[in-house]
N, C-alpha and C positions, 0 to 999 in steps of 0.2 A: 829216884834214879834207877834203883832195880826194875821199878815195872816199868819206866822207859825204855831199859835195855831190851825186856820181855818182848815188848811192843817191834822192836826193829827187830830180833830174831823170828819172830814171826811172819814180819813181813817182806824178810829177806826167801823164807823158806815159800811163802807164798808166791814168790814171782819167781823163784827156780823153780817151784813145781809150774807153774803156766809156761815157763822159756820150756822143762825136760818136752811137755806136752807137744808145745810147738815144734819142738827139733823130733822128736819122735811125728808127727805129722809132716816134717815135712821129710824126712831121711824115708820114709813110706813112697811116698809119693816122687821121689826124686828120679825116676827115672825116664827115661827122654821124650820129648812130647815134641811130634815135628808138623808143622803146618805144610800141609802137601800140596806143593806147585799142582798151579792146573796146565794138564797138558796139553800140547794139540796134536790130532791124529793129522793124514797127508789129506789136501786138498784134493778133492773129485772133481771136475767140472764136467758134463754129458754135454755133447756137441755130435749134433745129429749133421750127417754127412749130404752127399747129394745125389745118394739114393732114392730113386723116383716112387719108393715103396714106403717111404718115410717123411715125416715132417721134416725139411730143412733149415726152419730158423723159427725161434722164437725172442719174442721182447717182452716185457715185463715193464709197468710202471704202477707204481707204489704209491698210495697216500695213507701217510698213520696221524693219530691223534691220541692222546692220553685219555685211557680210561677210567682209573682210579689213581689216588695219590700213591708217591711215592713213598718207599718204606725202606728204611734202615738200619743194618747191624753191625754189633763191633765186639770182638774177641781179643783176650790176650794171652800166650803161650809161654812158657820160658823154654828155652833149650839149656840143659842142665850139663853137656857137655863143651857148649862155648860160652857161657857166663852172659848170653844175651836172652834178651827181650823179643818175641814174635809176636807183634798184633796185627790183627786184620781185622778189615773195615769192609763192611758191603754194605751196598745200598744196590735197589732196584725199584725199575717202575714197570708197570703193564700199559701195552701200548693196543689200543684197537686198527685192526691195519686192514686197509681194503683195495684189493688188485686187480687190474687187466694187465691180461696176457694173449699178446697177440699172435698165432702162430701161423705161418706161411704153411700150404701141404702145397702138394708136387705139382699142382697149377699156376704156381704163383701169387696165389689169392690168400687172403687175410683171414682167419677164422677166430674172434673174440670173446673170449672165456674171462668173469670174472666173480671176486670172492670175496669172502672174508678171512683176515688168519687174527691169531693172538701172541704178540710181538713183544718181549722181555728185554731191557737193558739194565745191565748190570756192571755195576763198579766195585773190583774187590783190591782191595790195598794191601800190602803185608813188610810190614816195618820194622826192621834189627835194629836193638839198640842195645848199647854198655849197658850193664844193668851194674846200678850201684844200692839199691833197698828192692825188697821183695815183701809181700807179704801174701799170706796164704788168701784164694778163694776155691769156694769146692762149689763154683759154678762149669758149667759143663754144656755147652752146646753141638748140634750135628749140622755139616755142612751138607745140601743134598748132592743130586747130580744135575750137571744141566748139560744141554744139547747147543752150542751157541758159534756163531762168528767171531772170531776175537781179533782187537790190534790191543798187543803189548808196546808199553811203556816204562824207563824205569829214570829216576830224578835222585841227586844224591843230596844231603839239603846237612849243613853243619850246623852247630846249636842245639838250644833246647827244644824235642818236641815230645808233649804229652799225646797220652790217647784221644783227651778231647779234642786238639789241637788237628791230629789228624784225621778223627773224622769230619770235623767240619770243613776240611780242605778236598776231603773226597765228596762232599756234598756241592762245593762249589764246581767238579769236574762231571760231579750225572748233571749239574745244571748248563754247565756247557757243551757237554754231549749231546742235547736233544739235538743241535744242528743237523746230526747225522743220523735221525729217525728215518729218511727217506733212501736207503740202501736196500736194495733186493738182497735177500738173505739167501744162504742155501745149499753150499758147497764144504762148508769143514764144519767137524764134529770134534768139541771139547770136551771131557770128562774128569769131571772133578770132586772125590768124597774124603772125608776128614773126621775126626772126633776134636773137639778142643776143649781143654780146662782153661779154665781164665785165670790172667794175674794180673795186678795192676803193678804200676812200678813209675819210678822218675827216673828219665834219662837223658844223657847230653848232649849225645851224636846218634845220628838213625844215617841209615842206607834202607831207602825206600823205593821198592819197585809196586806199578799202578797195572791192574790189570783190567781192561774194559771190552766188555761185550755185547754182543745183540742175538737172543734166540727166538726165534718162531717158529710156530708153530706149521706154518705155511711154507712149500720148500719150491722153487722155480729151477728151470733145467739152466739158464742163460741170467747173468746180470744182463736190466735195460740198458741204456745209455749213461747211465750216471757210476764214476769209479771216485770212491773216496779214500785220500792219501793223508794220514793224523799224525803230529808227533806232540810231545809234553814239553815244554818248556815251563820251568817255575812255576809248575802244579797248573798251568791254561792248556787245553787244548786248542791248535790251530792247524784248522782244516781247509785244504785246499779240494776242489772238486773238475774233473773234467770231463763235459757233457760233446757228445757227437748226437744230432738225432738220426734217429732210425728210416724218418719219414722224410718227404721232400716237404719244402716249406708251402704251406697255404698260401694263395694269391689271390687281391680281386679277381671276380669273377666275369665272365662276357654278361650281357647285356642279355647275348640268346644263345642257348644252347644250340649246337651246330656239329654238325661232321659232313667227312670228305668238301671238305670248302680251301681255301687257299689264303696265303701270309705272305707277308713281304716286308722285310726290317730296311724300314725309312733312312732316308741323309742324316734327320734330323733324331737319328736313336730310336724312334716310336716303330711298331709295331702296326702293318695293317693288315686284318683281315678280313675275307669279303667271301658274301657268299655262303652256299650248303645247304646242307639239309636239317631240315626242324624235326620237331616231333610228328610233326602236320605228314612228315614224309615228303615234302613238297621244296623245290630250290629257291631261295630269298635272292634278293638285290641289295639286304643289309648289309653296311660294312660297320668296323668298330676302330679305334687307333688306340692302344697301349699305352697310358702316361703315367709321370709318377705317380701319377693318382689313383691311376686303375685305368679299365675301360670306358672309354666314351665312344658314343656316334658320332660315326661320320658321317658325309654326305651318298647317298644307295646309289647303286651300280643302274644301270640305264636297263638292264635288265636282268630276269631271275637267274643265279647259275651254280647248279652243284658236277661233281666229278669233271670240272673246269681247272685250270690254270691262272697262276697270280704271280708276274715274274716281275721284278725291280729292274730297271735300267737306265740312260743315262745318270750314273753313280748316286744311283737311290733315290732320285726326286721325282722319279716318276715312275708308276707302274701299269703293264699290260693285262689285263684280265680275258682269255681265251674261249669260246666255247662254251659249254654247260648241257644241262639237258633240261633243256626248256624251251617252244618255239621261238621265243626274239631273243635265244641267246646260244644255241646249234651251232652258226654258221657266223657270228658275230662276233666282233672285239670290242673292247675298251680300253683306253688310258686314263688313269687317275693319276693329277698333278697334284702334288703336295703343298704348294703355294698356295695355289687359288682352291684346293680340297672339291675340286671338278671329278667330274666324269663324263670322259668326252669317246662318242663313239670312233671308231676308226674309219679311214676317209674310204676305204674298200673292207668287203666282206673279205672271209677268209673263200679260197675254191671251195674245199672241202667242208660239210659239217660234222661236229665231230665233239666226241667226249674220252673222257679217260685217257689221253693221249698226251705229252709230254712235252714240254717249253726249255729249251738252253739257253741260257743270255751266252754269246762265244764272244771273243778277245776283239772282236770289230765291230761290237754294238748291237749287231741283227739277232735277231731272235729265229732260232730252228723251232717251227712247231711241226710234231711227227706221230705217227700211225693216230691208234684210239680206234673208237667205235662209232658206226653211223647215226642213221636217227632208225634203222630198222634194230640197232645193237650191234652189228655186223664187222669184226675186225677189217682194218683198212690199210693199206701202206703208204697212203699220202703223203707228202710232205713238202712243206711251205716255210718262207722265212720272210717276218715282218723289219721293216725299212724303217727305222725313226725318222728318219731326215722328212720320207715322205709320205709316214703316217701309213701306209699300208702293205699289204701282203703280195709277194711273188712267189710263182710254184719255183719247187726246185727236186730233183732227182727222187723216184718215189724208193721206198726202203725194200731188200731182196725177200722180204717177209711180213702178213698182214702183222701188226701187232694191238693188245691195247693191255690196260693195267700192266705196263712195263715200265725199266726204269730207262733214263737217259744222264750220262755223268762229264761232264765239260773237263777232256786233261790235260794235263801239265802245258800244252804248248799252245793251251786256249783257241785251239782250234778244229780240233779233234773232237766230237762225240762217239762215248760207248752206249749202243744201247745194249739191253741184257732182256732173253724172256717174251715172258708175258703171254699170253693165248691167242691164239690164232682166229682166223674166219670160220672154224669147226670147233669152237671153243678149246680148244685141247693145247697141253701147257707145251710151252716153249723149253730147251735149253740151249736154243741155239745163239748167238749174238755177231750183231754188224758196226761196223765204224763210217762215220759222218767225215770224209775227210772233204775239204774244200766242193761240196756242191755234188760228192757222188757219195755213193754205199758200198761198202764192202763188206763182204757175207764175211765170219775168220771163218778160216778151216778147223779151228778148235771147236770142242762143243764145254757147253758148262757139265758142271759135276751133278746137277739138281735143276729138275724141270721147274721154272719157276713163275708165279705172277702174285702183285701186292708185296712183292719184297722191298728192300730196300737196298741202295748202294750210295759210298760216299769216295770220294776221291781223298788216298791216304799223304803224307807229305811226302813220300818216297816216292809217288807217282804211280802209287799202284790203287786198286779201285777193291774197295771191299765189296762185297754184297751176300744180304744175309738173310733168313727168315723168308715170308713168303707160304703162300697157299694154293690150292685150288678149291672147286666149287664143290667136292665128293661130299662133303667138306674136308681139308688136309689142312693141317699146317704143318713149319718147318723150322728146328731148330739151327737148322746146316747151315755154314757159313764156307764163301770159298774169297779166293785176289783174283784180281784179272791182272798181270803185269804188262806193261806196252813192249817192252822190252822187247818179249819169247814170245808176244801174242796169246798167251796158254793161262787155263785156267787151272787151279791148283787150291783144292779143299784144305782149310785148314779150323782149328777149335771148332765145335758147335757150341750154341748158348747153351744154356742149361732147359732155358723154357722156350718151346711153339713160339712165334709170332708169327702171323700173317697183317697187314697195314700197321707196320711200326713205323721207328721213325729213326735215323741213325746221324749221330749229328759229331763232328769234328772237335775236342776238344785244344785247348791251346797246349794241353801234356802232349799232344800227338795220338793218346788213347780215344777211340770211339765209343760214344753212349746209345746203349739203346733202350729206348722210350715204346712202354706199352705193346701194343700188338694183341691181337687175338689167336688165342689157341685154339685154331676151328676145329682141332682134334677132339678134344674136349669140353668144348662149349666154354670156354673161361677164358679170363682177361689177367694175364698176369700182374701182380705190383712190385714185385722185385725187377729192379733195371739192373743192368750189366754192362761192362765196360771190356773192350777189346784192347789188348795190348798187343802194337803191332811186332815189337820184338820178340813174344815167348808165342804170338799169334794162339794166343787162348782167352777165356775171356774169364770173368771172377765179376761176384754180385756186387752189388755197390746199394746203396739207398733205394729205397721204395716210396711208389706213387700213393697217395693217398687214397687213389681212384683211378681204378682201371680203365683203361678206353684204347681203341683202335679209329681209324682215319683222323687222327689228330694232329696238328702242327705243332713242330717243337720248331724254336729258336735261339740261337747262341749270341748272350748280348755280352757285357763289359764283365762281369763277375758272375753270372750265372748263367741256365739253361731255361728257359722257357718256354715250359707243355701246356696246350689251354686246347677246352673243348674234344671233340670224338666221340664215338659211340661207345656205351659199355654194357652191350647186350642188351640192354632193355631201352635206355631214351638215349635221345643225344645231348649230352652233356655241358652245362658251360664253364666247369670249372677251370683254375688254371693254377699248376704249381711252378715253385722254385728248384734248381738244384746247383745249389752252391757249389764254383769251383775251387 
């Protein structure tokens, strides 16, 4: 019985001397250990202006892929002045990332740079909890710094959760993170360093915020197209993403690459174009028609014709093809029927032969054909109007000025023509402009604000007539835009583009805003791909989507849902591609 007792006093003194131990280790150590939120510094974004000294726009698209496996850590803290529990959980993985970056310079042209970068996601977790048992560890780890994009989240979750518990729930959130591997990084700078002692512990209730990031190494001045918007619900992330492209949408292509050639949007929705110039440099009798399918051939024009005319009339089922610069097609016409996919010549030649020159369908059916150039080249003021009833040409009143690459614009009372410009018989630019009223010309006494030829003009809903852009042969081009009002007769400068264009294209939106498509900057030898749009309210214009493929003497047309540009020259061939531009 006595050495029994022996036995329990010793082994009472033994577990008070390991408890004084304990308490002496931890009354050491008890003072506060804080797990340090990572902070975020402010958002920079560079956005280069439209200063002509400057790159004005850049896009970026990203494809990443995992490089090695992912790797994972977990710490645990006490905070010894609120009776809780601090663990945190990180995990990361290495991502290999490889980019194009497309930058616009003050041409309008495309200049593409691409890379490699090295792309970090990271998920760190940090979880308060009751703490009801403690016991010591004299483990010790260091958080580094990183450099990253962050979206904060925080979830508040009742019940029991252990350490294990929560990092295998931050393993399930980097595994539904990868979704968003494909963000251009680049704009906020996170900074975060810490010491930590670890503790384990059992606890009942946590308040858990989730903190998830992506760093690279690789840093862009602009996100591409793609914005990603994340929030946490019951430990899933769900991501929504909304994409604009940058670019107009890719379309079949023509059959033959072609410029300065002519279009005409059918009864039947299609699309016809006829005619131009190949690479050959030489005028075709090809035509093509536009279907859901793409391009197909039509049946060929009776003869070869470029710097010609292609006007739609009787309500689209039938079209007149003018002129060209080709001997059996100078001084000749055609009508192509839609029905029978004919081409039938006109029952009379035209008086005059003639290129570059200008076609109006007006409000009573006939066709105004005016000025252009001869077969010597030679500006002319002729002017004729074709008869449907009787298939051929009557002269009518010749114009107070030679013209050719001018425009002609049919207004509001549908019986009025403006023309505007264009060079003379001594080649030298116009700014002067005449009106086509019932069978006569009238010079205005206004002059334009801008000597002009190869520009373009559209008639606005208000009844007033834009016209914009425009060259000459020095080589010039022109970013100037001015209205012609019918009102006051008077012309009145208003916004320039941003970019040159000479042979663009300006086409009527159903917003009321005007798009302009391509042109060549003959100032500098380039072909812009950023388009523009005119609002006739602030009468300024602001860039909008970009052409895939630069080109000038190219036809755009306005169908049910979009805009469609196909074929043109782009300084080097003539081209037969065609894009989209979604409205």
């Amino acid at each position: 019985m006595k050495q029994h007792t022996i036995i329990i006093i010793f082994t009472i003194i033994a577990l008070s001397a390991v408890a004084i131990s304990l308490l002496a280790y931890f009354i050491s150590h008890s003072k506060k250990h804080e797990f340090a939120p990572i902070s975020t510094l402010n958002t920079t974004t560079i956005s280069n202006g439209s200063n002509n000294s400057q790159v004005t726009n850049s896009f970026t698209t990203k494809t990443n892929q995992f490089n090695n496996p992912t790797t994972s850590t977990s710490y645990a803290v006490k905070d010894s002045t609120s009776n809780t529990l601090i663990t945190a959980s990180t995990k990361n993985a290495q991502i290999q990332s490889t980019f194009q970056t497309t930058n616009i310079d003050t041409t309008g042209q495309k200049i593409i740079t691409s890379g490699n970068a090295q792309t970090s996601i990271f998920i760190t977790s940090t979880m308060k909890s009751s703490l009801y048992t403690t016991l010591a560890s004299s483990t010790k780890q260091d958080v580094g710094t990183t450099d990253t994009n962050q979206l904060t989240m925080t979830n508040k979750q009742d019940g029991i959760i252990s350490t294990n518990q929560n990092t295998a729930g931050t393993i399930g959130i980097v595994e539904t993170i990868t979704e968003l591997m494909n963000i251009t990084m680049g704009q906020t700078a996170v900074v975060s360093s810490t010491s930590l002692t670890g503790v384990t512990t059992t606890t009942v209730k946590a308040d858990m915020s989730t903190t998830m990031g992506i760093a690279s190494t690789q840093v862009t001045n602009n996100p591409s197209f793609m914005q990603i918007t994340s929030t946490m619900m019951n430990n899933h992330v769900q991501t929504s993403t909304s994409t604009q492209s940058v670019f107009w949408n890719m379309d079949q292509p023509l059959n033959i690459g072609r410029s300065i050639f002519g279009s005409a949007l059918l009864a039947n929705g299609q699309v016809l174009v006829a005619g131009g110039y190949t690479n050959t440099s030489s005028g075709i009798s090809q035509t093509e028609v536009y279907t859901s399918t793409g391009w197909q051939f039509a049946t060929s024009m009776n003869a070869p014709r470029s710097n010609h005319t292609v006007t739609a009339f009787a309500n689209n089922t039938k079209v007149l093809a003018v002129g060209g610069n080709s001997t059996s097609g100078f001084q000749t016409a055609e009508v192509y029927d839609i029905v029978n996919n004919t081409w039938i010549f006109t029952s009379t030649n035209m008086s005059s032969p003639r290129i570059r020159h200008t076609a109006t369908l007006l409000g009573n059916g006939q066709i105004l054909i005016a000025g252009g150039s001869n077969v010597l080249g030679i500006s002319i003021s002729a002017a004729e109007l074709y008869i449907p009833s009787s298939n051929s040409f009557i002269n009518t009143t010749n114009m107070n000025t030679e013209r050719r690459s001018f425009t002609s614009t049919l207004l509001s009372d549908r019986s009025t023509v403006l023309v505007t410009a264009g060079a003379n018989a001594a080649g030298t630019l116009l700014k002067t402009a005449e009106l086509y009223i019932n069978g006569s010309w009238i010079l205005l006494p206004s002059i334009m604000t801008q000597h002009r030829s190869h520009h373009a003009a559209v008639l606005l809903n208000d009844g007033t007539v834009l016209i914009a852009g425009g060259g000459s042969s020095t080589p010039n081009a022109y970013s100037n835009a001015e209205i012609y009002d019918p009102t006051t007769q008077q012309f009145t400068a208003v916004g320039s583009m941003q970019y040159r264009r000479a042979a663009l294209t300006l086409t009527l939106l159903p917003s009321g805003k005007v798009l302009a498509t391509g042109g060549g900057d003959w100032t500098a030898g380039a072909y812009p791909l950023v388009c523009e749009l005119y609002d006739p309210v602030t009468r300024t214009w602001s860039n909008t989507t970009m052409l895939n493929y630069g080109r000038s003497y190219h036809q755009t047309v306005l169908l049910n849902n979009y805009v469609l540009t196909t074929g043109g020259y782009d300084g080097n061939n003539r081209i037969a591609t065609s894009e989209k531009y979604n409205l």
